[in-house]
KEFIVO-490256 format. One record per residue (C-alpha): y, z, x. Coordinates in Angstrom, 3 decimals. Layout:
// KEFIVO-490256
        Y        Z        X
        Y        Z        X
...
This chain:
// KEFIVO-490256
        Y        Z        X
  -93.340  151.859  -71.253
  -92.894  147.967  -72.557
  -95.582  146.229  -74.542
  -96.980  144.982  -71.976
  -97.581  148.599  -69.961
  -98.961  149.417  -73.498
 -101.282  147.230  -73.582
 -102.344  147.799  -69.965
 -102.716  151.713  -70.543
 -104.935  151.079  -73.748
 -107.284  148.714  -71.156
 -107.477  151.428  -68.511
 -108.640  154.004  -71.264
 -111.565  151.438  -72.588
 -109.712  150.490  -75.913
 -110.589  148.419  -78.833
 -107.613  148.688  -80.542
 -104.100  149.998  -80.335
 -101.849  150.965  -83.170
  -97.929  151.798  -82.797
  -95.839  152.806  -85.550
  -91.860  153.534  -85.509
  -90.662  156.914  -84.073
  -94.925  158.077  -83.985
  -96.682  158.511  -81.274
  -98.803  155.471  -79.679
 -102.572  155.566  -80.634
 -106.271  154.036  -78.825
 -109.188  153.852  -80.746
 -111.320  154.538  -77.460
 -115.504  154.463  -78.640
 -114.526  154.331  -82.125
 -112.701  157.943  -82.035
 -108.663  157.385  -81.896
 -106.646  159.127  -79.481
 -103.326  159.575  -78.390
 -101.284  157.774  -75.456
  -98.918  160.179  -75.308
  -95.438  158.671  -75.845
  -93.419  158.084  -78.542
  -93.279  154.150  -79.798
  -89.110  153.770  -80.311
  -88.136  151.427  -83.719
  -85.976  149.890  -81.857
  -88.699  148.654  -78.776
  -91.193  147.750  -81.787
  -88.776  145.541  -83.601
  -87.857  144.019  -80.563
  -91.726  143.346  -79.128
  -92.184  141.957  -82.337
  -89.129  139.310  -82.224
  -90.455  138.517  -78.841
  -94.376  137.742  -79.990
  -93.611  136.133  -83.208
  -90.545  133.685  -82.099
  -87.983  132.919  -84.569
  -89.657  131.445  -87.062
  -92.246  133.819  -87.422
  -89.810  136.882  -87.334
  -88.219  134.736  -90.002
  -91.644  134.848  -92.096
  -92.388  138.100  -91.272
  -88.926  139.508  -92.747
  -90.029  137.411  -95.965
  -93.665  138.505  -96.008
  -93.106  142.015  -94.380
  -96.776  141.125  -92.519
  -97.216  138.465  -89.828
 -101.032  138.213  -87.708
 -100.345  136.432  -84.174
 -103.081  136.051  -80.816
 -101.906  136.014  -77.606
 -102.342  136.977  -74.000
 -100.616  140.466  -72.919
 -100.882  141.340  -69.106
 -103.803  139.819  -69.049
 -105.818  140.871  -71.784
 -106.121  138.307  -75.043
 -104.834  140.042  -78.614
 -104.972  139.652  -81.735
 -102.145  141.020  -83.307
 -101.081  141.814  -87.174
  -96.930  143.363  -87.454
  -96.518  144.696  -90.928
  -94.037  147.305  -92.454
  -94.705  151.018  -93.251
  -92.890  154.410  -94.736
  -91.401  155.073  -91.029
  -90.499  150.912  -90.327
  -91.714  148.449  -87.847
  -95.870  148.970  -87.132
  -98.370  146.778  -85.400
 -102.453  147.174  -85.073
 -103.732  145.096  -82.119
 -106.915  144.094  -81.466
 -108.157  143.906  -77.389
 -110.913  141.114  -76.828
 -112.627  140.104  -73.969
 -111.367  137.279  -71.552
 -114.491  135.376  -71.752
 -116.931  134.240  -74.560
 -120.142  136.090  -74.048
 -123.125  134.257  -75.159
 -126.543  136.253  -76.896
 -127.713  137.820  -74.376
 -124.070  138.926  -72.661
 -123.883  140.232  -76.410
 -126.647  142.276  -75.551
 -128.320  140.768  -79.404
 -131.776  139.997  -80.083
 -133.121  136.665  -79.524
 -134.179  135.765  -82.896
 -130.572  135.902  -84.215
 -130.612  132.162  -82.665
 -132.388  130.819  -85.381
 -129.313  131.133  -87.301
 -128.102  128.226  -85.476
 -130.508  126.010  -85.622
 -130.687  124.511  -89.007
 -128.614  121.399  -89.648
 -127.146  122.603  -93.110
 -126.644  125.745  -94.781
 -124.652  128.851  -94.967
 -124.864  131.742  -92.786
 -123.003  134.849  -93.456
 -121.592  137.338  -90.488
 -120.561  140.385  -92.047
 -120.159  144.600  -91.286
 -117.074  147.090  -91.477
 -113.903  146.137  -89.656
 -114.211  146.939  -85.324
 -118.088  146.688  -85.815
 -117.434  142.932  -83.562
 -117.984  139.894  -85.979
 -115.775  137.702  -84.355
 -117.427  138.462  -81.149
 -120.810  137.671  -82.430
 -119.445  134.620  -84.534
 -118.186  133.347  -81.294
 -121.513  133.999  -79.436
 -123.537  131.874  -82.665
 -120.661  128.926  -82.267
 -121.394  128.857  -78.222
 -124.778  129.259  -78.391
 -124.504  125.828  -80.494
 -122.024  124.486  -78.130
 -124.674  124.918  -74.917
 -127.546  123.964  -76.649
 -126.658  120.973  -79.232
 -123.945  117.957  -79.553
 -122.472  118.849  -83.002
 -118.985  118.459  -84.429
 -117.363  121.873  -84.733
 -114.396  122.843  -87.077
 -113.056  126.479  -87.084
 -110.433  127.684  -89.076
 -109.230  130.794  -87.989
 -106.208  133.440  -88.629
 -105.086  134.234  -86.061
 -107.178  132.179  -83.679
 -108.878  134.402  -81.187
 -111.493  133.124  -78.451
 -110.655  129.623  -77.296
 -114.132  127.113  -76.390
 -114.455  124.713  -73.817
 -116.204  121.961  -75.022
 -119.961  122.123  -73.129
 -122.340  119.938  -75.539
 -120.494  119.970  -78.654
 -116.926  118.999  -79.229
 -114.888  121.649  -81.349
 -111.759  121.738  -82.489
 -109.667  124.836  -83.531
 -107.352  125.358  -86.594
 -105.461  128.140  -87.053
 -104.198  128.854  -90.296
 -101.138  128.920  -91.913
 -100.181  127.049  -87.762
 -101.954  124.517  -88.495
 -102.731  124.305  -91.860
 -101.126  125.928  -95.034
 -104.053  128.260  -96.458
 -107.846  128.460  -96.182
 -108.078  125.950  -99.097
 -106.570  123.335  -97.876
 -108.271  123.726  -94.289
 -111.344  123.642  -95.835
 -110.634  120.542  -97.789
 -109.486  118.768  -95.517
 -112.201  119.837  -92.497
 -115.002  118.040  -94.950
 -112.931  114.708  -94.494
 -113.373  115.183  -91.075
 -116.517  114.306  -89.816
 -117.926  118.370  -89.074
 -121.550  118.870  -88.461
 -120.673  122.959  -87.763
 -117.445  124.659  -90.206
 -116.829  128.059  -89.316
 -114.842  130.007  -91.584
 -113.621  133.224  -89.989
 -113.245  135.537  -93.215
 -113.825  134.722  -96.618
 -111.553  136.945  -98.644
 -110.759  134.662 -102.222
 -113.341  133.517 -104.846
 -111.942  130.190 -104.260
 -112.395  130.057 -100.604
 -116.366  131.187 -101.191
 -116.513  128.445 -104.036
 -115.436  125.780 -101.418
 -117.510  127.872  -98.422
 -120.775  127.503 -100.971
 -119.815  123.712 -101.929
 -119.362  122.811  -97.820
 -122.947  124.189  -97.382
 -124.528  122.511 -100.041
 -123.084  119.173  -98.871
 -124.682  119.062  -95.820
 -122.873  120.722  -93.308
 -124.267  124.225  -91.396
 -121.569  126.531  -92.305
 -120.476  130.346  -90.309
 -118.303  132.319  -92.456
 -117.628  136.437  -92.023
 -116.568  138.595  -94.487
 -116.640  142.821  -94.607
 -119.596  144.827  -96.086
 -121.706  147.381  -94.939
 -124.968  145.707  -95.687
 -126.851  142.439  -96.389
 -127.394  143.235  -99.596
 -124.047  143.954 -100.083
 -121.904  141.234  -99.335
 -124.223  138.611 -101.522
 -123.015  141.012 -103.915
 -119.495  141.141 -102.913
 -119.565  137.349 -103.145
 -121.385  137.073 -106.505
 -119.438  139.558 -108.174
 -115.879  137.617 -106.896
 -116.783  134.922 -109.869
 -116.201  135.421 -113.760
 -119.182  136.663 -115.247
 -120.006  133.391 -117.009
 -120.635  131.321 -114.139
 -122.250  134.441 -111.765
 -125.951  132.644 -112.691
 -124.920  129.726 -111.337
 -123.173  131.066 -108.007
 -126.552  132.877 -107.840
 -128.514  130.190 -107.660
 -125.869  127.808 -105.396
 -126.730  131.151 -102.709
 -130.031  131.106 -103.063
 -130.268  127.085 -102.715
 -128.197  127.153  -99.541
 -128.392  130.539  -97.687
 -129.572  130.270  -94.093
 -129.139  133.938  -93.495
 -126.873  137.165  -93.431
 -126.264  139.347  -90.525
 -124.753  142.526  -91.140
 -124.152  144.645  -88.076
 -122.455  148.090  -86.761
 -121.310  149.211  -83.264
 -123.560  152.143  -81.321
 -122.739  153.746  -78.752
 -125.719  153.964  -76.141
 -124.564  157.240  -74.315
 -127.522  156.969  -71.965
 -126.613  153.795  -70.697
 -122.916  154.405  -71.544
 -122.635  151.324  -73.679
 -121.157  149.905  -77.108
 -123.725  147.460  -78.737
 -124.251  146.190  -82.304
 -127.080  147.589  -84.235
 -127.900  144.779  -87.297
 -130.013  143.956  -90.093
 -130.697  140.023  -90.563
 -131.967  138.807  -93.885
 -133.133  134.953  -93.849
 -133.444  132.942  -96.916
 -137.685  133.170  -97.392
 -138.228  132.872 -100.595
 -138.962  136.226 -101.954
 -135.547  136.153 -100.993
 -134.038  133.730 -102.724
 -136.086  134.944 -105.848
 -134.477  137.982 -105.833
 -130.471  136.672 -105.314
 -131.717  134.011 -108.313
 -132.525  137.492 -110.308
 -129.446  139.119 -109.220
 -131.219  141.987 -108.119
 -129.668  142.823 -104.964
 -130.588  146.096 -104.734
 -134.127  144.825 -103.837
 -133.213  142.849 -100.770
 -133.326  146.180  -98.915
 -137.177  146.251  -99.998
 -137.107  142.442  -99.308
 -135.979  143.033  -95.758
 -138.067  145.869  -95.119
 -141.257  143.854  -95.720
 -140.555  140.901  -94.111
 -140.163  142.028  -90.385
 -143.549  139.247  -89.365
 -140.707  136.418  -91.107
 -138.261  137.638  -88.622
 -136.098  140.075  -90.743
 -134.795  143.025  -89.558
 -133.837  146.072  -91.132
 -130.826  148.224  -89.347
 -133.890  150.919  -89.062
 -136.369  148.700  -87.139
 -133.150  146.994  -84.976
 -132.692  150.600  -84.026
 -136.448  151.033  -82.700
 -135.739  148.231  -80.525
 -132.581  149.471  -79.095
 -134.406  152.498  -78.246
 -137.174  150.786  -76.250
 -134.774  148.369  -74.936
 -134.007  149.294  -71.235
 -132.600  145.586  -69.793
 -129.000  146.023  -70.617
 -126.387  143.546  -70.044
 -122.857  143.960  -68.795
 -120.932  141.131  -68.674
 -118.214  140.575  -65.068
 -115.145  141.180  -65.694
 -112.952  137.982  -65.180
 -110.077  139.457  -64.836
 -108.178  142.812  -63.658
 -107.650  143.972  -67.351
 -110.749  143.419  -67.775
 -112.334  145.047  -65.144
 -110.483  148.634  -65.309
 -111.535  148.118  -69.586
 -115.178  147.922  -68.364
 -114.931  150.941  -65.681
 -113.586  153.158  -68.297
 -115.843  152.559  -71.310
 -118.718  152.331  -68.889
 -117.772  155.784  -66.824
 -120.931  155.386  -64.441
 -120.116  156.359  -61.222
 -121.956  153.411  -59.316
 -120.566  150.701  -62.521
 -117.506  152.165  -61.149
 -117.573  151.714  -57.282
 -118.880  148.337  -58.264
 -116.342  147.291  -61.080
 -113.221  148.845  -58.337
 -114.668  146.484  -55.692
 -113.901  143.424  -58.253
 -111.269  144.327  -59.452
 -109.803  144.474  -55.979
 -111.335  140.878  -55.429
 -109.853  139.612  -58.275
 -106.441  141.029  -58.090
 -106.297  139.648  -54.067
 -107.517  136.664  -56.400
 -104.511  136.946  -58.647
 -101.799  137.246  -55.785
C-alpha cells in the first residue's frame, strides 16, 4: 500500500494516530491501545512519502534537522504530520483529525467551559497528556469565540491544523517556522498587530511563557496549551521553567492574570461506544490565586475540590456527570474518510446502517 492507502486503512479501523518506521511493521493507535496493520513499511516508500509531503525545501531542512512537523490533507482525511530519524532510518507519527471544527457541544464538553471565553483579557491554559485532544478543544474555545463575538484572532501554530472560516470574528493563522521564524518572534510581532484573541498552540520554552504571561497582562485574552496531567501541575511546570530568583514574581504575574486551566483526558464510554474528554477546570477565584501567590500548588487540588458552587471541577466530579449524562453527541461525518472513521470507533450496529447510508451519499457526492 502507498501513503495514501495507509492512511485510508488507519480511518477504516477508527485511528487516532498512525506510526511507520523503516523495515517495521505499520502501527494504529485504535481507542488508545496500538495495533498492528499488518504490512511491512519499506525505507525506501518512507523516504520517498516523505520527499513528496515535505517538498524540496523541507526535505532539505529535514536532512539538516533530522525532524520536520507538516499538516496536510491525505485521501481525504486532514494530518498532522512530524518525519524524524530513528535506529532503523526514516519514521513518521501522524496525527488523524476531523474534517470539520466541532464546536462545545459537538465536543460533547460541559457548558461552563464557555466561560473561558468570555473575558476580554487574561490567560487561559489548555493542557493534559499527548492524544488526550487539546487542539481539538482549543479549536472548539477559538470557534465558540468566532460564533459568538467580533474579536481579532491571532494563532500561531506548528504545524497548523484546523483551518476557521471567519463567522463573527476575523482570524488569521500563522504557522511557524512558514510563516514566521520561532514562537518568539510570532509572538512579538502578533502584539503589534492589533489581536483582541492570541492563541498559542504549545508553550514549550521559559521564554515563550515569559512573553505568553506578558501578552496576557497587556490586555489581550490569551489560549495557550502545554502537556501535564493536572491543573495543578502545569502552573507548576510553568513556574518551575524560571530561575529560582524571579519564581515569586512569575507567581504572582499567574495569579494576576490567570483566567483558568483546563486539564483533560480521553474516556472511552463503552456503553455508548464513544471517546470523550473527562477534565478538571480550575478558574482564577481567589483562594486560588492565594495559593499560586504561596506557591503551594499542591493545594489547588483541595482548592478545586471545594469550589465546585464557583464552577470548578475536579476530574472526580466531571466523571459523575459523564455518568449521568445520557444526551450524547456525534458529530456527521463530512466526508467519506470520515464517515467509515466514525462507523468503526462507534461499532453500533444502527450508527452503522446509518453512517453506510452517508457515506454512500457523500461518495455519489464526491463523484
Amino acid at each position: 500500500m502507498n501513503f495514501q492507502q495507509w492512511i485510508r486503512k488507519a480511518c477504516e479501523l477508527g485511528a487516532s494516530d498512525l506510526h511507520a518506521e523503516a523495515n517495521r511493521p505499520l502501527m494504529a493507535r485504535v481507542r488508545g491501545k496500538l495495533q498492528p496493520l499488518g504490512e511491512i513499511s519499506a525505507a525506501a516508500d518512507l523516504q520517498r512519502t516523505a520527499e513528496q509531503v515535505l517538498g524540496a525545501d523541507g526535505w532539505a531542512g529535514f536532512l539538516s534537522r533530522g525532524s520536520a512537523d507538516v499538516s496536510i490533507e491525505v485521501a481525504g482525511t486532514r494530518c498532522r504530520i512530524n518525519f524524524f530519524r530513528s535506529i532503523h532510518g526514516i519514521a513518521f507519527a501522524v496525527r488523524l483529525l476531523s474534517a470539520s471544527i466541532r464546536g462545545f457541544k459537538s465536543c460533547n464538553l460541559h457548558p461552563d467551559l464557555r466561560r473561558l471565553v468570555e473575558p476580554a483579557t487574561g490567560l487561559v491554559i489548555i493542557c493534559g497528556p499527548t492524544g488526550s485532544g487539546k487542539s481539538t478543544t482549543l479549536a472548539a474555545l477559538i470557534e465558540e469565540i468566532n460564533g459568538t463575538q467580533s474579536r481579532n484572532i491571532i494563532t500561531l501554530e506548528s504545524p497548523l491544523e484546523y483551518v476557521f472560516t471567519n463567522r463573527h470574528s476575523f482570524i488569521r493563522q500563522r504557522e511557524i517556522p512558514t510563516h514566521s521564524p520561532s514562537f518568539e518572534q510570532a509572538i512579538t510581532d502578533g502584539l503589534r498587530e492589533n489581536p483582541d484573541v492570541l492563541v498559542i498552540s504549545e508553550m514549550r520554552t521559559p521564554e515563550v511563557m515569559r512573553l505568553t504571561l506578558n501578552a496576557a497582562e497587556t490586555g489581550h485574552l490569551v489560549l495557550a496549551t502545554m502537556h501535564s496531567a493536572s491543573c495543578s501541575e502545569a502552573l507548576t511546570r510553568m513556574c518551575m521553567s524560571f530561575p529560582a530568583e524571579i519564581q515569586s514574581s512569575i507567581r504572582a504575574q499567574i495569579a494576576d492574570c490567570l483566567v483558568g486551566v483546563l486539564c483533560q483526558r480521553l474516556e472511552f464510554l463503552s456503553s455508548y461506544r464513544l471517546l470523550v474528554p473527562r477534565c478538571e477546570l480550575l478558574l482564577a477565584s481567589t483562594s486560588a490565586k492565594g495559593t499560586i501567590r504561596a506557591g503551594t500548588f499542591s493545594h489547588l487540588a483541595n482548592v478545586i475540590q471545594s469550589s465546585g458552587e464557583d464552577g470548578m471541577w475536579s476530574f472526580d466530579r466531571y466523571g459523575r456527570w459523564l455518568e449521568q449524562r445520557t444526551d450524547w453527541v456525534r458529530a456527521a461525518p463530512t466526508s467519506v474518510s470520515e464517515g467509515r472513521r466514525t462507523a468503526a470507533t462507534t461499532g453500533d450496529a444502527m450508527d452503522l446502517a446509518e453512517l453506510s447510508e452517508l457515506v454512500d451519499k457523500l461518495e455519489k457526492r464526491q463523484e
